[in-house]
Biopython code that builds the backbone (N, CA, C, O; Angstrom):
import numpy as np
from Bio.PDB.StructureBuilder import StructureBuilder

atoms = [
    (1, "UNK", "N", (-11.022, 4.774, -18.208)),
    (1, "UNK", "CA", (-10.214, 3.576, -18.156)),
    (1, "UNK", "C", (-11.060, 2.413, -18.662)),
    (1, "UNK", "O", (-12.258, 2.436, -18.381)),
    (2, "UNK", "N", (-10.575, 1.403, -19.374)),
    (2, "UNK", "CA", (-11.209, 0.211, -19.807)),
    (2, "UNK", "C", (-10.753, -0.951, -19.269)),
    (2, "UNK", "O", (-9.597, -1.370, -19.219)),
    (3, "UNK", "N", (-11.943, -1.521, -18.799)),
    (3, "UNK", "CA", (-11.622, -2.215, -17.972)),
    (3, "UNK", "C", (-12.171, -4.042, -18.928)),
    (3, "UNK", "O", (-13.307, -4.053, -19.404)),
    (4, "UNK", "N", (-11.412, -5.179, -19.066)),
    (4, "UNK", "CA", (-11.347, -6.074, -19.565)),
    (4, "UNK", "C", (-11.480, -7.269, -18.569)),
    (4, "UNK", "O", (-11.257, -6.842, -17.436)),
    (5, "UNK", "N", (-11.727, -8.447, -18.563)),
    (5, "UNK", "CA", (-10.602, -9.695, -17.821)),
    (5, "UNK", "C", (-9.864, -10.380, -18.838)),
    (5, "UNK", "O", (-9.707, -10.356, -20.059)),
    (6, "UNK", "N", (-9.401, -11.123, -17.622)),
    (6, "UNK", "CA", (-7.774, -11.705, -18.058)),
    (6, "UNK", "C", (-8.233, -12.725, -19.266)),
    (6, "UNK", "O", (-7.343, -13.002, -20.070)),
    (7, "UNK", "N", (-9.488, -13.294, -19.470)),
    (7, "UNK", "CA", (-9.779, -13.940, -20.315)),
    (7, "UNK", "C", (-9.602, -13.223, -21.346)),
    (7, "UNK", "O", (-8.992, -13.700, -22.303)),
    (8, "UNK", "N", (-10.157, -11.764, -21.383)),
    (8, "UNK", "CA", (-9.980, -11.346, -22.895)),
    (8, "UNK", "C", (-8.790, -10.823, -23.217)),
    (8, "UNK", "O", (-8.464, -10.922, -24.400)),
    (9, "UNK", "N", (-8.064, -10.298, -22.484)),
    (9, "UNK", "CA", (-6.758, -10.299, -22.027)),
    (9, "UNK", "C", (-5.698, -10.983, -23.267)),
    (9, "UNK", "O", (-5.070, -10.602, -24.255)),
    (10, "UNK", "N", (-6.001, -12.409, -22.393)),
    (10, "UNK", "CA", (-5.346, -13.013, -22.960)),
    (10, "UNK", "C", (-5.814, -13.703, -24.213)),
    (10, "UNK", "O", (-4.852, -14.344, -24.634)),
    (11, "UNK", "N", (-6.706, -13.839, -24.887)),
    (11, "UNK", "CA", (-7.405, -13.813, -26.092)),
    (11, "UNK", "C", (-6.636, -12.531, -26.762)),
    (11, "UNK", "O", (-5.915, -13.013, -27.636)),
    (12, "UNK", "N", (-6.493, -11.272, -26.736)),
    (12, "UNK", "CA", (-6.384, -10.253, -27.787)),
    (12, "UNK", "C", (-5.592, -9.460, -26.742)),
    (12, "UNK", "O", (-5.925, -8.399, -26.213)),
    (13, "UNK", "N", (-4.480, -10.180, -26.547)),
    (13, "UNK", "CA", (-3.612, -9.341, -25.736)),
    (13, "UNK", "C", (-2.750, -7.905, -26.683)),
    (13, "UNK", "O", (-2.490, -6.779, -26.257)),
    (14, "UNK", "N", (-2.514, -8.420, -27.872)),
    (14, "UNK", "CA", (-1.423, -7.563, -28.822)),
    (14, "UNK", "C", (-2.542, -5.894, -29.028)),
    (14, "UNK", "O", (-2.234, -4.703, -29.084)),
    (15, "UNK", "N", (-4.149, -6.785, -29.101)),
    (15, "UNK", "CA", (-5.230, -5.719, -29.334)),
    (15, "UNK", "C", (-5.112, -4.626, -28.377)),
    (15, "UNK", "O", (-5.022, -3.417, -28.595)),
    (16, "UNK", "N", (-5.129, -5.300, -27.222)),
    (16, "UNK", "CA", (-5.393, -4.316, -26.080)),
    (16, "UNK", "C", (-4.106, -3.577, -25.841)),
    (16, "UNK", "O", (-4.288, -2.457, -25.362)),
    (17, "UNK", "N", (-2.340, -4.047, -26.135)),
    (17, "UNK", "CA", (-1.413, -3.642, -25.725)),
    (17, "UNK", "C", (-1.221, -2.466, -26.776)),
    (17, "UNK", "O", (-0.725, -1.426, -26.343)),
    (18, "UNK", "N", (-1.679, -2.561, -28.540)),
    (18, "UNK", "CA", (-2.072, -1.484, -29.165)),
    (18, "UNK", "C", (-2.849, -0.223, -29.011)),
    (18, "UNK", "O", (-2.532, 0.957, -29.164)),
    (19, "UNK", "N", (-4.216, -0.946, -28.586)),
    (19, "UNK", "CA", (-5.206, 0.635, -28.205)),
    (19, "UNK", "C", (-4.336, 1.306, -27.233)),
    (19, "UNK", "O", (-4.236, 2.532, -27.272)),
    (20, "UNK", "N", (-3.488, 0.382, -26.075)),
    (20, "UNK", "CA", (-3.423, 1.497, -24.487)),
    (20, "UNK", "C", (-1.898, 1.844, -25.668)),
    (20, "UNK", "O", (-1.972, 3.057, -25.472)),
    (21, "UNK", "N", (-1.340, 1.787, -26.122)),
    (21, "UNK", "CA", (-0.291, 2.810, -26.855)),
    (21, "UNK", "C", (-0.750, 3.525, -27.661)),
    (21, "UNK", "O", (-0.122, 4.563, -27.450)),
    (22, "UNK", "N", (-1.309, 3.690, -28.332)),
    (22, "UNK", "CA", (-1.817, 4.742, -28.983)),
    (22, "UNK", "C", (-3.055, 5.702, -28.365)),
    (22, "UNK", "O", (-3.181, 6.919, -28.498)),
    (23, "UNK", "N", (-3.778, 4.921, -27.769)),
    (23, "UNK", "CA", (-4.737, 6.110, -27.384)),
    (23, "UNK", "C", (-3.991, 6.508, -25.636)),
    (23, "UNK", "O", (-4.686, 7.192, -24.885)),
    (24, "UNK", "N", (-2.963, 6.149, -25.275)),
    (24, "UNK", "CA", (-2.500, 6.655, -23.663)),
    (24, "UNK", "C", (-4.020, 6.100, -22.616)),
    (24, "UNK", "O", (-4.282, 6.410, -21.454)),
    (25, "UNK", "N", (-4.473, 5.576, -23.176)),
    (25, "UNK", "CA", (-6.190, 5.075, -22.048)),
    (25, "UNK", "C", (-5.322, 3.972, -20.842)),
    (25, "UNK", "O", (-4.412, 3.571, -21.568)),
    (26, "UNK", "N", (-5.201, 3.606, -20.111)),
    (26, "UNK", "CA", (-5.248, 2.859, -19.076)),
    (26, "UNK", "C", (-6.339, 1.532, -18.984)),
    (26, "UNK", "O", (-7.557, 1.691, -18.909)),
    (27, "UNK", "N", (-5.540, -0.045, -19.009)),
    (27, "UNK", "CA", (-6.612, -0.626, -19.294)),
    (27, "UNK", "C", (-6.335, -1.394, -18.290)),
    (27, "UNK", "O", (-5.166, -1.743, -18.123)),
    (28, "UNK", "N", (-7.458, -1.862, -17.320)),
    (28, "UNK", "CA", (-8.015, -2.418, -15.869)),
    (28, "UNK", "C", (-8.270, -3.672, -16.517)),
    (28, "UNK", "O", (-9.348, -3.839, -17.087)),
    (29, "UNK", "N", (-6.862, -5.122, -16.477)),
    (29, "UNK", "CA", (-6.811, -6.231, -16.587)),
    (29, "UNK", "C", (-7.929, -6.973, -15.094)),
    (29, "UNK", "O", (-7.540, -6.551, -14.005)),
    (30, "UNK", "N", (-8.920, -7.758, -15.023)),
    (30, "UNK", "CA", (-9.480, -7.665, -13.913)),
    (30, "UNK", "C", (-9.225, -9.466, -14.192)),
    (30, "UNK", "O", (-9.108, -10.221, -15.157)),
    (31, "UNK", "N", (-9.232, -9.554, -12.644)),
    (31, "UNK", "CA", (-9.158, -11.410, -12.347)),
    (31, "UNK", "C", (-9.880, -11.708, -10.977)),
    (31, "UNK", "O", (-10.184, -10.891, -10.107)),
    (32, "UNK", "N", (-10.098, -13.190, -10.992)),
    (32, "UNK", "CA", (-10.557, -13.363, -9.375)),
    (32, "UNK", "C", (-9.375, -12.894, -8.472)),
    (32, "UNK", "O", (-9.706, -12.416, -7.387)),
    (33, "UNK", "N", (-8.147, -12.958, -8.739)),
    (33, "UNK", "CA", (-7.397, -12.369, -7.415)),
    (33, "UNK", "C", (-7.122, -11.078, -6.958)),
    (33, "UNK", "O", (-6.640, -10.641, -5.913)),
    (34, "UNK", "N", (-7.656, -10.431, -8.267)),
    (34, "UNK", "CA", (-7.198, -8.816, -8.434)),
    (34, "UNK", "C", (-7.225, -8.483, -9.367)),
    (34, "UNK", "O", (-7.645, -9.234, -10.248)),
    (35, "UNK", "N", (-6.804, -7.213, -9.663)),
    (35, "UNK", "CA", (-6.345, -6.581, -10.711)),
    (35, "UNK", "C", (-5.309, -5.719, -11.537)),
    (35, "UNK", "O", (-5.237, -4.616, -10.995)),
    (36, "UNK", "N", (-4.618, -5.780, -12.454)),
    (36, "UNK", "CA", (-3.568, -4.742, -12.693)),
    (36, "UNK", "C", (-4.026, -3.951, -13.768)),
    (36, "UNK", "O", (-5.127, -4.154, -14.282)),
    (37, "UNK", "N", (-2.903, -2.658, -14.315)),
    (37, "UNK", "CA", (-3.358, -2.144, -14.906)),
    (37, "UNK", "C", (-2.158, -1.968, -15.861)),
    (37, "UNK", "O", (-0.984, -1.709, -15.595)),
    (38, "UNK", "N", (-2.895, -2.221, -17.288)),
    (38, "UNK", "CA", (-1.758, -1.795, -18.248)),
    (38, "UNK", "C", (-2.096, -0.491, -18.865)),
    (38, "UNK", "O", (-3.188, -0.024, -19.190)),
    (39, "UNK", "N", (-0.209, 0.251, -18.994)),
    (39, "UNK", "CA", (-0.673, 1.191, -19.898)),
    (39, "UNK", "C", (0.814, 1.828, -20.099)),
    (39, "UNK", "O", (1.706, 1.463, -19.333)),
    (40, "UNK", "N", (1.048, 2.651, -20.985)),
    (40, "UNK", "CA", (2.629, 3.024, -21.911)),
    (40, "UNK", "C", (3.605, 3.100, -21.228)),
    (40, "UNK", "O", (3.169, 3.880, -20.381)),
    (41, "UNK", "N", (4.531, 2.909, -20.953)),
    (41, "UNK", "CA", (5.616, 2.553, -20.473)),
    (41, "UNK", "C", (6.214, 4.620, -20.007)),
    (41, "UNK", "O", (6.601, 5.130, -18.956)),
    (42, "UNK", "N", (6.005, 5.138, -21.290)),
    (42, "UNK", "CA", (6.310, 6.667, -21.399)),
    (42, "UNK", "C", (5.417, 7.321, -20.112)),
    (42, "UNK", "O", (5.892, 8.049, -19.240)),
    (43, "UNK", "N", (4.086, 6.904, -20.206)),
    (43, "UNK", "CA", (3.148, 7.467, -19.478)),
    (43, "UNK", "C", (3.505, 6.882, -17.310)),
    (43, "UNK", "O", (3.065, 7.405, -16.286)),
    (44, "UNK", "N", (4.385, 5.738, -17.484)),
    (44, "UNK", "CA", (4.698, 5.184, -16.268)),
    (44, "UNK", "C", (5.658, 5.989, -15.852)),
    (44, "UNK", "O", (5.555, 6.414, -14.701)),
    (45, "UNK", "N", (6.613, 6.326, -16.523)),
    (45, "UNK", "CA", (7.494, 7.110, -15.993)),
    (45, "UNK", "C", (7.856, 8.300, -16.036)),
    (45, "UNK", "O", (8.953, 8.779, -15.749)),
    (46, "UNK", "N", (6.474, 9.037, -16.578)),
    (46, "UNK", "CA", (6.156, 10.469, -16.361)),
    (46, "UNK", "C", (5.426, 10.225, -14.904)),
    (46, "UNK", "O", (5.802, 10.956, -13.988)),
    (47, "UNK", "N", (4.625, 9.455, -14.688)),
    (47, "UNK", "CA", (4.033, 9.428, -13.269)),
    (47, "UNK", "C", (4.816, 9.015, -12.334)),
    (47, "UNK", "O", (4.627, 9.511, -11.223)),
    (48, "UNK", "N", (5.689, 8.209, -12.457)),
    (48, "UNK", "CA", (7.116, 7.901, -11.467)),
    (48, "UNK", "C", (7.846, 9.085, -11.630)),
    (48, "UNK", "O", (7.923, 9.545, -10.491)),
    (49, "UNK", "N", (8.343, 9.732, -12.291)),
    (49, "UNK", "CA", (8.824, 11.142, -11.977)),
    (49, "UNK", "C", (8.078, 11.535, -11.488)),
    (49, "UNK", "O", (8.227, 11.252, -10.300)),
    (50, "UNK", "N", (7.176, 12.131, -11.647)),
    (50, "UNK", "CA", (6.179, 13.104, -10.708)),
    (50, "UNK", "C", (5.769, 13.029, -9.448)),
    (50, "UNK", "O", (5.430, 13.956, -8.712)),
    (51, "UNK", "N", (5.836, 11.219, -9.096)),
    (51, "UNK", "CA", (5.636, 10.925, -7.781)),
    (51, "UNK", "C", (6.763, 11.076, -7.183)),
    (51, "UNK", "O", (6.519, 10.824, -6.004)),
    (52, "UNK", "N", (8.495, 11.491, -7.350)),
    (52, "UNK", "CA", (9.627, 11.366, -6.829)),
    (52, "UNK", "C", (9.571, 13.075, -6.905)),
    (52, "UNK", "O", (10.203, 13.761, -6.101)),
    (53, "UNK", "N", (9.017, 13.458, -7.612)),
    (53, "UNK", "CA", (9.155, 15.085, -7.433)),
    (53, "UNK", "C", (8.366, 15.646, -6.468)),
    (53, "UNK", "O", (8.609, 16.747, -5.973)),
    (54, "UNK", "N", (7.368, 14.907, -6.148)),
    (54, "UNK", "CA", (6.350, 15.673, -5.088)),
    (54, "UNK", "C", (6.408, 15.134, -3.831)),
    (54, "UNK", "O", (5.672, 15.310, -2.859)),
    (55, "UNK", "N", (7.924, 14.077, -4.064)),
    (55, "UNK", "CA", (8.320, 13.101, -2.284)),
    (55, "UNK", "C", (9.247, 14.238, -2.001)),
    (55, "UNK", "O", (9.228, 14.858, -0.937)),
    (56, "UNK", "N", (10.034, 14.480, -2.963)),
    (56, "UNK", "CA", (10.896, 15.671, -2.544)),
    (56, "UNK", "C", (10.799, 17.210, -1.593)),
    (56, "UNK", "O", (11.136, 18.302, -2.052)),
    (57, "UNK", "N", (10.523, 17.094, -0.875)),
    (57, "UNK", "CA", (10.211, 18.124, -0.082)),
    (57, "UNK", "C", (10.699, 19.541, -0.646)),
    (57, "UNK", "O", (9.910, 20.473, -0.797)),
    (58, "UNK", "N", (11.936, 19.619, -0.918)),
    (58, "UNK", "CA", (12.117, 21.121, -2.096)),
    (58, "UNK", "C", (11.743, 21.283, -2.918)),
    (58, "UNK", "O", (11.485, 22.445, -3.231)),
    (59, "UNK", "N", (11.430, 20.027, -3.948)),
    (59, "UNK", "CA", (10.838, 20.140, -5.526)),
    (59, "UNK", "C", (9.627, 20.970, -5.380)),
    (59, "UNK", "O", (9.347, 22.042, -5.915)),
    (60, "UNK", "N", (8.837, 20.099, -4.371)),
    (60, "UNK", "CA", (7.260, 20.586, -4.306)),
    (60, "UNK", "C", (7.237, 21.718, -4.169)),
    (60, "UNK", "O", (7.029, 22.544, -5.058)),
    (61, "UNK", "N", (7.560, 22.039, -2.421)),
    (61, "UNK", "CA", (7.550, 23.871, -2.157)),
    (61, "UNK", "C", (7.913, 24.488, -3.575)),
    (61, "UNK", "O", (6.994, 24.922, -4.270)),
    (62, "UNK", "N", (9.524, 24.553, -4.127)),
    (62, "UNK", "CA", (9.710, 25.398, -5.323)),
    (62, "UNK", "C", (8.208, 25.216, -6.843)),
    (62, "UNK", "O", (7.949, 25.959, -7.790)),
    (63, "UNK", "N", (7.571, 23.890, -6.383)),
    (63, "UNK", "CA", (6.366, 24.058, -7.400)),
    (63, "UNK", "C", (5.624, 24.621, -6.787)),
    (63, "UNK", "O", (4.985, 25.237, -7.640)),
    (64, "UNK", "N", (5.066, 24.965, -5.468)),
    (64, "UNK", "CA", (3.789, 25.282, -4.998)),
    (64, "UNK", "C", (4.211, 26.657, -4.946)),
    (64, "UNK", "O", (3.337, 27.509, -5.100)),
    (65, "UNK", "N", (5.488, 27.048, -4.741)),
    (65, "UNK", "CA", (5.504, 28.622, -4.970)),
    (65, "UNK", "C", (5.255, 29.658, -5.929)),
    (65, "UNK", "O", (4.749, 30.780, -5.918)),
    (66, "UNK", "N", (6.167, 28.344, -7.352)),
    (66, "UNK", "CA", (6.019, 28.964, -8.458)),
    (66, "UNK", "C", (4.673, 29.098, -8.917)),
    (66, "UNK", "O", (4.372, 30.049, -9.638)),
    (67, "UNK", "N", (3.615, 28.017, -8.481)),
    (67, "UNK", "CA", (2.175, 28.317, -8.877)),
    (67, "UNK", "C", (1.788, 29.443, -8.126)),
    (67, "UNK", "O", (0.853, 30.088, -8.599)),
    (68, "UNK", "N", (2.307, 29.853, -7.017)),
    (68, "UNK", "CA", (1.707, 30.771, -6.461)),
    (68, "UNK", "C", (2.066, 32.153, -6.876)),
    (68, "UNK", "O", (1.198, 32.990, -7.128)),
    (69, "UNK", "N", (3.179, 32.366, -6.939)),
    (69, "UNK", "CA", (3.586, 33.160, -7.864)),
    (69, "UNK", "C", (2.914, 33.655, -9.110)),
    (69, "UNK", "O", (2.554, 34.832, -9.125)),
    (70, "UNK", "N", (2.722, 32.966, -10.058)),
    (70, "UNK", "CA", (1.769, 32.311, -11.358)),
    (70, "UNK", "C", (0.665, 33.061, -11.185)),
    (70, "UNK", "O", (0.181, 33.952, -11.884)),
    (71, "UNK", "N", (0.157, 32.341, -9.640)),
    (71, "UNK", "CA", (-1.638, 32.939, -9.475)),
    (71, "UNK", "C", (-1.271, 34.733, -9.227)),
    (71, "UNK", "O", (-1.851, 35.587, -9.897)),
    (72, "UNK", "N", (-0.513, 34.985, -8.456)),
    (72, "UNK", "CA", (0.156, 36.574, -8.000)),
    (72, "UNK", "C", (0.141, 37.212, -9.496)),
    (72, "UNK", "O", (-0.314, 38.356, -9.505)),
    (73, "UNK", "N", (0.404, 36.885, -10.319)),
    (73, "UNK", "CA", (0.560, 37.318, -11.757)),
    (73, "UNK", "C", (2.345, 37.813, -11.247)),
    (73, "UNK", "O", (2.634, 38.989, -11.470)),
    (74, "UNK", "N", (3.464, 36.891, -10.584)),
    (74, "UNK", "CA", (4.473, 38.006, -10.071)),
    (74, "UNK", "C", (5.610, 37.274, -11.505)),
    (74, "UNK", "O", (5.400, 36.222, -12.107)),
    (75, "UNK", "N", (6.422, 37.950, -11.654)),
    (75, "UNK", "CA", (7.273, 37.993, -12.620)),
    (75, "UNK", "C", (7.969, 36.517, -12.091)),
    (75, "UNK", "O", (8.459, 36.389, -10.969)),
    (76, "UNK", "N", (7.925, 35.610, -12.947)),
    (76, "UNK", "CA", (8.834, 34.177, -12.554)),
    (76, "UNK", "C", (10.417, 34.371, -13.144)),
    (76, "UNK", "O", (10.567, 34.451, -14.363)),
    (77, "UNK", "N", (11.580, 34.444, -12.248)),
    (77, "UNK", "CA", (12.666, 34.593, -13.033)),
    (77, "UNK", "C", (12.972, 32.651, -13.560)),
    (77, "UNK", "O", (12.725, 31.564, -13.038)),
    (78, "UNK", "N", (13.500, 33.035, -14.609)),
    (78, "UNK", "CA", (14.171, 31.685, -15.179)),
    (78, "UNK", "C", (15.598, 31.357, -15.146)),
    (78, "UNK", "O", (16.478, 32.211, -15.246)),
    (79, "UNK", "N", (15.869, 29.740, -14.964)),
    (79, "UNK", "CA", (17.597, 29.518, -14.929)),
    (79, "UNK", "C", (17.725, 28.878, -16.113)),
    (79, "UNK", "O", (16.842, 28.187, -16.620)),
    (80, "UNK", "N", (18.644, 29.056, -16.505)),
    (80, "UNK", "CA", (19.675, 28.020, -16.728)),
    (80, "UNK", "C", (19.800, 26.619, -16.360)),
    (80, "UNK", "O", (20.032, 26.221, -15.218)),
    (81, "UNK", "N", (19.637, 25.914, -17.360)),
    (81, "UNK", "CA", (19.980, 23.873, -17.132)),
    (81, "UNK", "C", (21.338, 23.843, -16.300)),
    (81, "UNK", "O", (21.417, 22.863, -15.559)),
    (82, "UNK", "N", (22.638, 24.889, -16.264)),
    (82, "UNK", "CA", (23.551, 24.960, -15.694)),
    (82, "UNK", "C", (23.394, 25.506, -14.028)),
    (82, "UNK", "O", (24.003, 25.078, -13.047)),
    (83, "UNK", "N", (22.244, 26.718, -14.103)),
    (83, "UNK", "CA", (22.397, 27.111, -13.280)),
    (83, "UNK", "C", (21.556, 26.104, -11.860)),
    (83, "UNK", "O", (21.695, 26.044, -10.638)),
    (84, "UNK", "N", (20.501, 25.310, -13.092)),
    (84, "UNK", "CA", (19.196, 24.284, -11.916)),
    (84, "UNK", "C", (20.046, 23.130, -11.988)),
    (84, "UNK", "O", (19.555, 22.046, -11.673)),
    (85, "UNK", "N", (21.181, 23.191, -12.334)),
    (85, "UNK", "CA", (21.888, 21.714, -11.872)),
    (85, "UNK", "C", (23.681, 21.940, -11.365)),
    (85, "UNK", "O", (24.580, 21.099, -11.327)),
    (86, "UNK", "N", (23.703, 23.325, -11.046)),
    (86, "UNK", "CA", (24.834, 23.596, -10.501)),
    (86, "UNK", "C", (25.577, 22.433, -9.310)),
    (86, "UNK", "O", (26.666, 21.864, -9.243)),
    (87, "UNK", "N", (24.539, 22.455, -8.606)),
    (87, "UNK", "CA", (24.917, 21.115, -7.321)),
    (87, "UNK", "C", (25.185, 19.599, -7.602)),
    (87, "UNK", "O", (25.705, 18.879, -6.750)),
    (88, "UNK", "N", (24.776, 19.111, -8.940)),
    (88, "UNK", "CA", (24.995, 17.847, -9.073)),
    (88, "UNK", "C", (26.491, 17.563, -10.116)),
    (88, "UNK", "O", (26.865, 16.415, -10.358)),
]
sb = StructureBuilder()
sb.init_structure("model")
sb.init_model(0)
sb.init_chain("A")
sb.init_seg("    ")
for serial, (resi, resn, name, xyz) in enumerate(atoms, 1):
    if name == "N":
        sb.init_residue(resn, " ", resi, " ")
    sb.init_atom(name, np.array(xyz, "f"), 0.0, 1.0, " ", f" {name:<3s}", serial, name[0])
structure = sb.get_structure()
């Protein structure tokens, strides 16, 4: 992660909003009150999915099984987009 302050920030803001899109790096805006962090908008809401998938109490188990499974070497059956969204 690269970490900047808000001075340079805001000096070469378009600079820094370029590198964190193209290279996906995470960049640590730092100030006297704190700090935030910029970085791709794509990459925010792959991690906001992922954090709503692993609040889910079924999502997870059905992931921690299927890894376990995985590690078992056991045959994973597959669905259907119809059949994993029958309920909604």
């Amino acid at each position: 992660m690269k970490t900047i302050t808000y001075q340079q920030a805001d000096k070469n803001l378009l600079t820094h909003i370029n590198y964190t899109l193209t290279t996906h790096e995470e960049v640590n805006i730092s100030s006297e009150n704190g700090a935030i962090i910029m970085m791709p908008e794509v990459d925010y809401e792959s991690m906001q999915e992922t954090l709503r998938l692993l609040a889910d109490k079924k999502s997870l188990m059905a992931l921690l099984n299927s890894h376990e499974r995985r590690n078992n070497q056991e045959d994973i059956t597959s669905y259907s987009v119809e059949e994993v969204f029958s309920d909604l």
